[in-house]
C-alpha positions in Angstrom: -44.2 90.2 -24.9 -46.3 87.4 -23.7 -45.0 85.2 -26.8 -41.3 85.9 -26.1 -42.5 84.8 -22.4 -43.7 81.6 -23.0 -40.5 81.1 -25.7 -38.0 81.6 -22.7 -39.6 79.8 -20.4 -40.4 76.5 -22.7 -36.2 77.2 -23.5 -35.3 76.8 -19.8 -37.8 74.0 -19.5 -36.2 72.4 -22.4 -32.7 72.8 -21.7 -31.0 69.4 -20.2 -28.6 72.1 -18.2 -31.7 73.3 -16.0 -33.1 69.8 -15.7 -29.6 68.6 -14.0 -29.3 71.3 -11.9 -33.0 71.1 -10.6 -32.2 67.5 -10.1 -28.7 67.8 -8.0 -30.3 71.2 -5.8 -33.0 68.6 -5.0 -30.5 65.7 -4.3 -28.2 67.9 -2.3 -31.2 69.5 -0.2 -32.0 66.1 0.6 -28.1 64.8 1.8 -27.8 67.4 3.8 -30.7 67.4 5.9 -30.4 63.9 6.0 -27.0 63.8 7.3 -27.5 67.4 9.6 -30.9 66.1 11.0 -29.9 62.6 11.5 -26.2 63.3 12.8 -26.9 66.4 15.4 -27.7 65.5 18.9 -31.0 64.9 20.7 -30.3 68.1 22.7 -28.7 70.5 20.1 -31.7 68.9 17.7 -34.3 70.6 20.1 -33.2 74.1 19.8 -34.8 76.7 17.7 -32.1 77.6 16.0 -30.7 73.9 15.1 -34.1 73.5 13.8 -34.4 76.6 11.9 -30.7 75.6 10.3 -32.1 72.1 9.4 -35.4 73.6 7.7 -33.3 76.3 6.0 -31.4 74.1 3.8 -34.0 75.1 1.0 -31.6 78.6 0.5 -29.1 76.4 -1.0 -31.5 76.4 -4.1 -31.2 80.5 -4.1 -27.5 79.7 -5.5 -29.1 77.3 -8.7 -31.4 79.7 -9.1 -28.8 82.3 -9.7 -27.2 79.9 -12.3 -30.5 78.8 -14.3 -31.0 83.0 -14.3 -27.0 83.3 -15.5 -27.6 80.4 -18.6 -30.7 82.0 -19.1 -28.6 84.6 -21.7 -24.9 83.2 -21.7 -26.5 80.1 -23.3 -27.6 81.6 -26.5 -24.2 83.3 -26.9 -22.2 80.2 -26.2 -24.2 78.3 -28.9 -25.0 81.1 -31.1 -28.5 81.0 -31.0 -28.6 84.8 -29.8 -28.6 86.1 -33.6 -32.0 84.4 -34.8 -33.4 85.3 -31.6 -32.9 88.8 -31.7 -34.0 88.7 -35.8 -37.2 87.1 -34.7 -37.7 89.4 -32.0 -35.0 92.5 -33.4 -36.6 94.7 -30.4 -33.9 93.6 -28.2 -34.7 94.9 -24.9 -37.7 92.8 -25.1 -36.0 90.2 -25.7 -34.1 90.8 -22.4 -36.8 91.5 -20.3 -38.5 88.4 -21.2 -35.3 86.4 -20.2 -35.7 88.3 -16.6 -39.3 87.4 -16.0 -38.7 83.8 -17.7 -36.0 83.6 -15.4 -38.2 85.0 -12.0 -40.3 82.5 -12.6 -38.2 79.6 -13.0 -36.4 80.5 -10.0 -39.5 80.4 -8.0 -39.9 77.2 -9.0 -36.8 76.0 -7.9 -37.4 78.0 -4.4 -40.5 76.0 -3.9 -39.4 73.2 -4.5 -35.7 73.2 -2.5 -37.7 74.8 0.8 -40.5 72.6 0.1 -38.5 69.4 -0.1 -36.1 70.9 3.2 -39.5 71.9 5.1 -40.9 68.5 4.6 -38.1 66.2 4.8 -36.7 68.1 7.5 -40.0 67.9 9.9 -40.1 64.6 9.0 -36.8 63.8 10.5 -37.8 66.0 13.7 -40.8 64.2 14.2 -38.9 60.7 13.9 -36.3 61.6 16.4 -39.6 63.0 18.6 -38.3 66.3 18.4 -41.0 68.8 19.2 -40.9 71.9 16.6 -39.5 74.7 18.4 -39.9 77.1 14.9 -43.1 79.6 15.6 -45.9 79.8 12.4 -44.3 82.9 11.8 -40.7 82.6 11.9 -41.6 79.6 9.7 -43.8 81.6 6.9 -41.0 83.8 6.7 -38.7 81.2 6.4 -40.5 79.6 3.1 -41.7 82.8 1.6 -38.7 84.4 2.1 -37.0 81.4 0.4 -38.9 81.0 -2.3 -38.8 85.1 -2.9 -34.8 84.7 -2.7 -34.5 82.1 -5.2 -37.3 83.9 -7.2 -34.8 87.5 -7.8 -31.5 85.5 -7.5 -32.4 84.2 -10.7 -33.0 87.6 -12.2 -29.8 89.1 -10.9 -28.2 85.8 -12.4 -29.8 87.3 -16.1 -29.1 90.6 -15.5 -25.4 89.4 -14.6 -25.7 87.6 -17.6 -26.6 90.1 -20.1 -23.9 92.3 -18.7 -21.1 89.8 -19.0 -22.0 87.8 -21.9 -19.5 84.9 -21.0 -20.9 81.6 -19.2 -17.6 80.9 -17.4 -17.3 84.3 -16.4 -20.9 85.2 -15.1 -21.4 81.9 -13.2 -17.3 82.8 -11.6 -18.3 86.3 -11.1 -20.5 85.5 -9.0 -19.4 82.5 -7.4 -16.8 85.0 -6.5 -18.5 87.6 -5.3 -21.3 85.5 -3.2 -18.8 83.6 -1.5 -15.8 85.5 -1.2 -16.0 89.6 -1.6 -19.2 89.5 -0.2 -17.9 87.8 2.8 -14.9 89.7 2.9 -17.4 93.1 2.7 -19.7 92.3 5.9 -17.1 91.0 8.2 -15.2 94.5 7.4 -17.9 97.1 7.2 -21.0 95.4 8.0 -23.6 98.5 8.0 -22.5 98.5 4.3 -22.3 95.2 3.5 -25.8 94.1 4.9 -27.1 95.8 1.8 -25.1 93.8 -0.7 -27.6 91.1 -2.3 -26.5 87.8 0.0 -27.2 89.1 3.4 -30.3 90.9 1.6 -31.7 87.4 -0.2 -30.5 85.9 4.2 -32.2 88.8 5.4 -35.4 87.6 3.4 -35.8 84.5 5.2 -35.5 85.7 8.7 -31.9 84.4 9.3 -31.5 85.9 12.8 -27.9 87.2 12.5 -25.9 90.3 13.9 -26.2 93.5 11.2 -28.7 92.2 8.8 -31.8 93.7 7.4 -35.4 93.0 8.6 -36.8 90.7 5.8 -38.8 93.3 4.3 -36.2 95.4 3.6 -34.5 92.6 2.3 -36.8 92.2 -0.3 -36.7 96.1 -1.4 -33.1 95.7 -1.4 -32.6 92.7 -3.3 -35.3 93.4 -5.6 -34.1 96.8 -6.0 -30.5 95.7 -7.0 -32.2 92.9 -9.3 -34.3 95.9 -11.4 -30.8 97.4 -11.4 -28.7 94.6 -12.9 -31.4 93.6 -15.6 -32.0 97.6 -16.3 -28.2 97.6 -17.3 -28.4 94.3 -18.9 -30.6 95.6 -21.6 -28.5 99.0 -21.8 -25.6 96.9 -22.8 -27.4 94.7 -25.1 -28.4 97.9 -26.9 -24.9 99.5 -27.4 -23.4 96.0 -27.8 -22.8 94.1 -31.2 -24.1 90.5 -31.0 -20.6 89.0 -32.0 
């Protein structure tokens, strides 16, 4: 297991896909806290929850992660490199549970490093405009770690998405989709439902202080609940499924 381990991860490091979408989640983090922290005034800049907003823009790396989790599988099957992985390694839900943990990792990575460059530039920018931190050491640990954890099982959702669906186009739309839209659609309506769908559980995470959702612990059990769910029927269907 450890050998298929280090083989998926040196694949995502390798792959020119994750490099460009570490590279524009970095460069996105960084235009919008520019143009929020630079742009919002001196007064509104001075509230807690202005600041928390600004030093939030990290979470946007939560939705990359997703993806690098998504390519993770969908990539061998596009390119066909699926078949000499699974007759190197023919046990294939090892296969798949490597891809999950490959993919846990790397999105930790990218969590640290979209909150990490959102934390720093973003105090930066408060201190420059002589805006006194209004965010507590607490509210702000929660804010990172919870972050960083987000990103971290968004990216194994993304593989277990991915070993369900088996199609690029339609994992990454599936759950563009259902982030963005039914998820949406599912809170406004029937929020004591919807608070446990994995969005407002990965927002719960880091402390987002919004009507219905979950303390951040629970956040965590839920999303990483739903994550051990999605990669548990990932390997099921790889199983049953012919590789094609």
């Amino acid at each position: 297991m450890s050998r298929l381990l280090r083989s998926e991860i040196l694949k995502m490091r390798s792959t020119r896909t994750n490099l460009t979408l570490l590279v524009s989640m970095l460069l996105l983090v960084v235009v919008i806290v520019l143009v929020h922290g630079l742009t919002i005034h001196d007064v509104e800049l001075a509230s807690r929850s202005e600041q928390r907003s600004l030093l939030a823009v990290g979470a946007v790396g939560v939705i990359f992660a997703a993806l690098v989790g998504i390519m993770s599988v969908t990539s061998e099957y596009r390119h066909g490199t699926i078949r000499p992985t699974f007759v190197f390694s023919p046990r294939r839900e090892r296969v798949v549970c490597a891809k999950l943990f490959a993919s846990l990792l790397v999105g930790t990575a990218f969590g640290v490093l979209a909150e990490g460059v959102a934390f720093g530039l973003g105090s930066g920018v408060l201190a420059a405009r002589g805006a006194h931190l209004a965010l507590g050491t607490g509210d702000a640990l929660v804010l990172l770690f919870g972050t960083i954890g987000a990103a971290a099982l968004w990216a194994a959702v993304g593989a277990g998405v991915g070993a369900l669906v088996r199609s690029q186009v339609g994992a990454i739309l599936g759950v563009v989709v259902w982030v963005f839209v039914l998820e949406n659609i599912l809170f406004g309506l029937l929020p004591g439902a919807g608070r446990f769908a994995p969005g407002p559980a990965g927002q719960a995470m880091t402390g987002e202080e919004a009507a219905h959702l979950l303390p951040p612990l629970a956040g965590v059990a839920v999303l990483a609940a739903e994550a051990a769910a999605l990669g548990a029927l990932g390997v099921l269907a790889e199983l049953r499924r012919d590789v094609g």
